[in-house]
N, CA, C and O atoms as a DFTB+ gen file, in Angstrom:
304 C
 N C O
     1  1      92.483     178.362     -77.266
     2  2      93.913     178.515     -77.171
     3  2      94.348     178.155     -75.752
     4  3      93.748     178.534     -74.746
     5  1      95.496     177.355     -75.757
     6  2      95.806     176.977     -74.485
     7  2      96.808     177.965     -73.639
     8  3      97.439     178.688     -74.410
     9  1      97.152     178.208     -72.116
    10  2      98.427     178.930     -72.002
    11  2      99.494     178.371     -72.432
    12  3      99.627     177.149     -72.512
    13  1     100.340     179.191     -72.744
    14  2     101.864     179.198     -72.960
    15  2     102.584     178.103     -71.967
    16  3     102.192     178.064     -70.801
    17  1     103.424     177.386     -72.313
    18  2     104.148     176.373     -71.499
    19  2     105.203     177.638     -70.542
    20  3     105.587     178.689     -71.053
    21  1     105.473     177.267     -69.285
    22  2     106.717     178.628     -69.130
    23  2     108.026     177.652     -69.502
    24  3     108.197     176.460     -69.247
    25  1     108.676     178.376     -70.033
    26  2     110.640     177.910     -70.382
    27  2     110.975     177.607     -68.963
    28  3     110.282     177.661     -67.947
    29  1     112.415     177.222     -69.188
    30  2     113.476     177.031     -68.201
    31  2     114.207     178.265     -68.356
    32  3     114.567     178.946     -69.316
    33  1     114.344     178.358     -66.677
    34  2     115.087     179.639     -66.619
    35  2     114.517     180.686     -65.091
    36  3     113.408     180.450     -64.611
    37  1     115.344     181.697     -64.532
    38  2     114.747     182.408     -64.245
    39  2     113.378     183.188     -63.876
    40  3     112.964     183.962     -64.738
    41  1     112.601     183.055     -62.621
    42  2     111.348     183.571     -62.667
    43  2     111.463     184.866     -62.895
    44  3     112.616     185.179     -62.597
    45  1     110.877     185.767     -63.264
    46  2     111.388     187.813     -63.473
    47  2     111.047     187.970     -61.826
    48  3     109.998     187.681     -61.250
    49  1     112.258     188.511     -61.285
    50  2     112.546     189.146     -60.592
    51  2     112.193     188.355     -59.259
    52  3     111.466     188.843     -58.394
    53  1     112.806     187.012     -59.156
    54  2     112.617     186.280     -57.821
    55  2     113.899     185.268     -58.002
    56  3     114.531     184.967     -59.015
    57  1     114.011     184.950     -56.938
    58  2     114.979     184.227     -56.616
    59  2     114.886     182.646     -56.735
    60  3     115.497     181.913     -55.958
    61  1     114.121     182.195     -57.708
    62  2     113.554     181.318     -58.166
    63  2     113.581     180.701     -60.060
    64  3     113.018     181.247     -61.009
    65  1     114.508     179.320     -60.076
    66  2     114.664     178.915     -61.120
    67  2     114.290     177.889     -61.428
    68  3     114.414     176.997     -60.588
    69  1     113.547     177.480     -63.018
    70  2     112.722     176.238     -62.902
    71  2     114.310     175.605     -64.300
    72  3     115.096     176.108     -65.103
    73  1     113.894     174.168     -63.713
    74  2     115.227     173.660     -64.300
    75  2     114.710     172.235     -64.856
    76  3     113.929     171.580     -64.165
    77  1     115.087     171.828     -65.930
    78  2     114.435     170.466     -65.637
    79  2     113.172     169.741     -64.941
    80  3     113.097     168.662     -64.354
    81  1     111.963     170.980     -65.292
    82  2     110.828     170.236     -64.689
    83  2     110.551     171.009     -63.381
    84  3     109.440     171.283     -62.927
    85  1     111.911     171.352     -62.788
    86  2     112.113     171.228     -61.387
    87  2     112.078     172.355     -60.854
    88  3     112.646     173.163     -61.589
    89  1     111.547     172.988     -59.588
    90  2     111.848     174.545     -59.340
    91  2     112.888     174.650     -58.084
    92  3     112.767     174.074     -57.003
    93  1     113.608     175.251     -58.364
    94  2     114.826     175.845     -57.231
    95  2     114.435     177.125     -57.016
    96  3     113.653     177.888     -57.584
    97  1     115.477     177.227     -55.640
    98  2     115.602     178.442     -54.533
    99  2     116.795     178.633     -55.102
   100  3     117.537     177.725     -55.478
   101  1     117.065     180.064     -55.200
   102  2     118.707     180.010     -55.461
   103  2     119.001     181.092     -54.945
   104  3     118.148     181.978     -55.007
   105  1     120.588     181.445     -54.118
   106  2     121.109     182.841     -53.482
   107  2     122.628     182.585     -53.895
   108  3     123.125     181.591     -54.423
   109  1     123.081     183.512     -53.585
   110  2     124.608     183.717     -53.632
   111  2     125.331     182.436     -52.273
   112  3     126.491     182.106     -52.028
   113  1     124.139     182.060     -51.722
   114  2     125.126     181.192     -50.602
   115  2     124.840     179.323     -51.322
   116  3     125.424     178.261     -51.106
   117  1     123.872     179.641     -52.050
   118  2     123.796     178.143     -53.094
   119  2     122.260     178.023     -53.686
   120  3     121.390     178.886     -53.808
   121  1     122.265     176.672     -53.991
   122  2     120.459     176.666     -54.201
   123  2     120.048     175.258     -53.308
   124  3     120.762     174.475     -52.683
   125  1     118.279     175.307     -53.582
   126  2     117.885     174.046     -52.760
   127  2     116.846     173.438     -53.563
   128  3     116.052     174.142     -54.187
   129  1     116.812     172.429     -53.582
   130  2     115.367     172.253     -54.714
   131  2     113.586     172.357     -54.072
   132  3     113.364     171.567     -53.154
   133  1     112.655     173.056     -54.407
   134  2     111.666     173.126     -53.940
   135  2     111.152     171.752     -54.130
   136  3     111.771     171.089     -54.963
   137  1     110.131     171.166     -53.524
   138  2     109.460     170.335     -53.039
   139  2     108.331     170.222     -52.657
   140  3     107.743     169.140     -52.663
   141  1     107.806     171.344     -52.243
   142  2     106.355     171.371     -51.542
   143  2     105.299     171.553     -52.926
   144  3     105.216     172.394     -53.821
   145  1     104.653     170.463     -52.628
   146  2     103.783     170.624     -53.838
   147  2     102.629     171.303     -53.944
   148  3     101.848     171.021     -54.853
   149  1     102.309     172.446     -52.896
   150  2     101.409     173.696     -52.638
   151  2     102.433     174.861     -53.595
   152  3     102.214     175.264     -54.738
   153  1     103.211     175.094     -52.978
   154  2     104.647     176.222     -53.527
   155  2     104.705     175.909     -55.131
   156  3     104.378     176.733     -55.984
   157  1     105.132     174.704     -55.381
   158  2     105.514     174.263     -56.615
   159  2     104.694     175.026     -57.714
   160  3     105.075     175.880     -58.515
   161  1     103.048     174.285     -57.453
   162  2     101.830     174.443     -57.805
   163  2     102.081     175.865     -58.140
   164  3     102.557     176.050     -59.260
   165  1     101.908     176.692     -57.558
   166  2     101.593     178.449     -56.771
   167  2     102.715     179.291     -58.122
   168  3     102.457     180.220     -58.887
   169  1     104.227     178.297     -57.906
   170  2     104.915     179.215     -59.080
   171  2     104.672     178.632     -60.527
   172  3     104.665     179.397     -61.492
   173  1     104.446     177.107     -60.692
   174  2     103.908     176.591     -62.006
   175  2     102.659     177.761     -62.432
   176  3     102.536     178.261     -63.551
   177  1     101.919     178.001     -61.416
   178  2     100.660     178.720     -62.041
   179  2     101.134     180.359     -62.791
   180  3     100.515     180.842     -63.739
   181  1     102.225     180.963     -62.190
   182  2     102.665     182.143     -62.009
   183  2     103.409     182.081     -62.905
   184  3     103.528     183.200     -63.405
   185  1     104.034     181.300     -63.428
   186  2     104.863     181.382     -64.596
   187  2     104.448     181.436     -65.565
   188  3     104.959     182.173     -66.408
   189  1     102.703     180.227     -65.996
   190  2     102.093     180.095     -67.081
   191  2     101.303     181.499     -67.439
   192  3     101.177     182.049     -68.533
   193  1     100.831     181.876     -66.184
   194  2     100.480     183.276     -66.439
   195  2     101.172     184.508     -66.874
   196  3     100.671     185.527     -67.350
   197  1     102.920     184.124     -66.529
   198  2     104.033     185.082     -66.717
   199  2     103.650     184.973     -68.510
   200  3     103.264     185.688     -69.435
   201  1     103.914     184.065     -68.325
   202  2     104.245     183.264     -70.113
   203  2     103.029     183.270     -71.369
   204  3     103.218     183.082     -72.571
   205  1     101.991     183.494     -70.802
   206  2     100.728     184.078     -71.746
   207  2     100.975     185.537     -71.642
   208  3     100.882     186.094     -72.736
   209  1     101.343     186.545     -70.364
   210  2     101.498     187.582     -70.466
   211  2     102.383     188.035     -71.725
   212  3     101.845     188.713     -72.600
   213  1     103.385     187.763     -71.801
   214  2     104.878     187.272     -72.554
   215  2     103.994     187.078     -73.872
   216  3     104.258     187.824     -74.815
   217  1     102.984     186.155     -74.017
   218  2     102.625     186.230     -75.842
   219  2     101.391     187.146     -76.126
   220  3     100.847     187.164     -77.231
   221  1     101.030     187.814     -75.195
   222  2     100.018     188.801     -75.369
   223  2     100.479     190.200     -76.007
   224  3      99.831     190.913     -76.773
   225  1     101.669     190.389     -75.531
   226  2     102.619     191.341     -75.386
   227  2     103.265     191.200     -76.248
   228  3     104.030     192.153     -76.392
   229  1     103.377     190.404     -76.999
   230  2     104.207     190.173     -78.490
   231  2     103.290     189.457     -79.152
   232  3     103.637     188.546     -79.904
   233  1     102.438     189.672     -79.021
   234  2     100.944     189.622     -80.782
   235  2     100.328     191.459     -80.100
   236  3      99.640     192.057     -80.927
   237  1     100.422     191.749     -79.583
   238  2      99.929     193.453     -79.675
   239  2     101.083     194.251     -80.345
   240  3     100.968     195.187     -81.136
   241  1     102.482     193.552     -79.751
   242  2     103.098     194.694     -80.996
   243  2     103.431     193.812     -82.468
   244  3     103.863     194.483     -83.405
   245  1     103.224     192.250     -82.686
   246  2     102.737     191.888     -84.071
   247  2     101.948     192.775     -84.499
   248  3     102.416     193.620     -85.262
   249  1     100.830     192.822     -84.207
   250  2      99.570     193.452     -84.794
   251  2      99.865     195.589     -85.004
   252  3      99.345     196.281     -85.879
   253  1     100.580     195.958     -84.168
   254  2     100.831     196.997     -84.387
   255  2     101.902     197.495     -85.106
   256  3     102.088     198.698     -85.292
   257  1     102.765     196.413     -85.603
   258  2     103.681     196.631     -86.899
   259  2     103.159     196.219     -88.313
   260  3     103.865     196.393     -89.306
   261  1     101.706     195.580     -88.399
   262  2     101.001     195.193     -89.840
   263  2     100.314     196.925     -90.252
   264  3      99.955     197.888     -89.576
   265  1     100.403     196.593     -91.816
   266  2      99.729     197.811     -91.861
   267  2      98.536     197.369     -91.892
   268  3      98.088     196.223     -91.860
   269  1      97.819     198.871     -91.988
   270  2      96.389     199.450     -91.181
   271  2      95.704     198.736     -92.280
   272  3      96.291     198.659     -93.359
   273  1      94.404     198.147     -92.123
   274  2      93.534     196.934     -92.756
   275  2      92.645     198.426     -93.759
   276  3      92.527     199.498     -93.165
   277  1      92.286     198.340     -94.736
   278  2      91.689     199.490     -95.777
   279  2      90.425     199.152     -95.214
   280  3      89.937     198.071     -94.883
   281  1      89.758     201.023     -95.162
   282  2      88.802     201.115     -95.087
   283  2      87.796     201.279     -95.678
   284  3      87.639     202.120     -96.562
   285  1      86.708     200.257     -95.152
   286  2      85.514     200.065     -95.933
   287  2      84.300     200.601     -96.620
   288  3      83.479     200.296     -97.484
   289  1      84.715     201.874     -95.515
   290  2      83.335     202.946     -95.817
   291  2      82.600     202.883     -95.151
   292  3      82.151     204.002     -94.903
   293  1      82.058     201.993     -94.543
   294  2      80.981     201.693     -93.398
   295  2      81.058     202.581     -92.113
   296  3      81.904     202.686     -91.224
   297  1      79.921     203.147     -92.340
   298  2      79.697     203.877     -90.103
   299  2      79.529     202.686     -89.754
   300  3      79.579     201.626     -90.378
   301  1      79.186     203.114     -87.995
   302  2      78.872     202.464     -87.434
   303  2      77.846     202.964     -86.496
   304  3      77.332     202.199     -85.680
């Protein structure tokens, strides 16, 4: 299984938006487009990891809204 692509949008809880490919700085005084392709790298990685977190976290509560699989009888 591969990671999760991250969306466009908002990083959680940074001041940081990926747009078109692209990652921005953004504040109340404007935005700037990032560039450094160390940085870039650093939040591409952080997002994909955001974003597997994100489907881990929604197949545990999939799996905890199926009902309970019948039991077999078997110890262990």
């Amino acid at each position: 299984m591969s990671a999760p692509t991250p969306r466009s949008g908002r990083l959680v809880r940074s001041p940081v938006v990926l747009r078109d490919s692209q990652w921005w700085l953004v504040s109340g005084a404007g935005s700037i487009l990032a560039t450094d392709p160390t940085f870039t790298g650093l939040l591409d990685g952080f997002a994909k990891a955001m974003a597997a977190a994100d489907q881990a976290v929604a197949d545990l509560r999939a799996r905890q809204s199926e009902p309970p699989a019948p039991d077999t009888g078997g110890q262990r």
